[in-house]
C-alpha positions as CSV (number, residue, x, y, z in Angstrom):
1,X,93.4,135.5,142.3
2,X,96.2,133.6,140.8
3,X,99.6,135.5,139.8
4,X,103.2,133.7,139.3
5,X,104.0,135.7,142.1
6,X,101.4,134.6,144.1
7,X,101.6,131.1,143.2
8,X,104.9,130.8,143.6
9,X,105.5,132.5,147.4
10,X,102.4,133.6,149.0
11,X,100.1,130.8,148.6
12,X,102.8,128.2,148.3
13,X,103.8,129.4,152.1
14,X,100.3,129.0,153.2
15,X,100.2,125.4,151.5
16,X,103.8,124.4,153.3
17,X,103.0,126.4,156.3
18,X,99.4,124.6,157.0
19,X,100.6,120.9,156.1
20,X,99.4,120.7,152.5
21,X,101.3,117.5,151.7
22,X,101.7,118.1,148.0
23,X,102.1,121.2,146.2
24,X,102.1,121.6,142.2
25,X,103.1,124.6,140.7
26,X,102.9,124.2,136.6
27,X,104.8,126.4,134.5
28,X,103.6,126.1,131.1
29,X,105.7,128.6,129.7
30,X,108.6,126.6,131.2
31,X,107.1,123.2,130.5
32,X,107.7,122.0,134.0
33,X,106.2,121.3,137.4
34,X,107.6,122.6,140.7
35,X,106.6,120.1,143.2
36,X,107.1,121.1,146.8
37,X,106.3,119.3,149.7
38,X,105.8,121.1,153.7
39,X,109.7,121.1,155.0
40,X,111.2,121.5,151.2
41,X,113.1,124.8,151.0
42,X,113.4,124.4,147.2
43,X,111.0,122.4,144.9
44,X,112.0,119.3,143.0
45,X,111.3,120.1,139.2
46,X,109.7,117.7,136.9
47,X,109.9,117.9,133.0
48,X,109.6,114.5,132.1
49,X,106.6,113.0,134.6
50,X,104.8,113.5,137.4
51,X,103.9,111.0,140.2
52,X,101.4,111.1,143.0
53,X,100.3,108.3,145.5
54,X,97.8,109.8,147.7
55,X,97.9,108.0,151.2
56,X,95.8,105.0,151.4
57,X,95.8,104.8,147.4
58,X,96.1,101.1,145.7
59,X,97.6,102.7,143.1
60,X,99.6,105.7,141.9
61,X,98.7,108.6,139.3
62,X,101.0,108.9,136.9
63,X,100.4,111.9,134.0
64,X,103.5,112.5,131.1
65,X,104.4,115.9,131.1
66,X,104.0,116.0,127.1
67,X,100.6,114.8,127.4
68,X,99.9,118.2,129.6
69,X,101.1,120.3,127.7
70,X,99.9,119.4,124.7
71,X,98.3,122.1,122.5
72,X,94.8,121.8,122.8
């Protein structure tokens, strides 16, 4: 089950811990993204954009942060 708690500690440990090379944690409350990668000890935070190139990708993903959280 998915709690901010869990989210945010437990299962981002197992992501880090296991190699997971991208982690997003949205916080729509916040309007922001915490991406964390395996060896960051704090997450970059996003408000603006977020960026992904997965490896062996031609091109990247790119997805507006106002375009996620718009109300639906």
């Amino acid at each position: 089950p998915s709690t901010q708690r869990k989210d945010r500690f437990t299962k981002r440990r197992l992501y880090q811990n296991e190699g997971v090379p991208l982690v997003w944690i949205i916080d729509a409350d916040a309007r922001h993204v915490e991406v964390w990668t395996p060896d960051a000890d704090l997450p970059r935070v996003e408000r603006a954009r977020l960026h992904w190139t997965p490896n062996g990708a031609r091109c990247s993903f790119w997805l507006p942060l106002d375009v996620l959280f718009a109300p639906v």
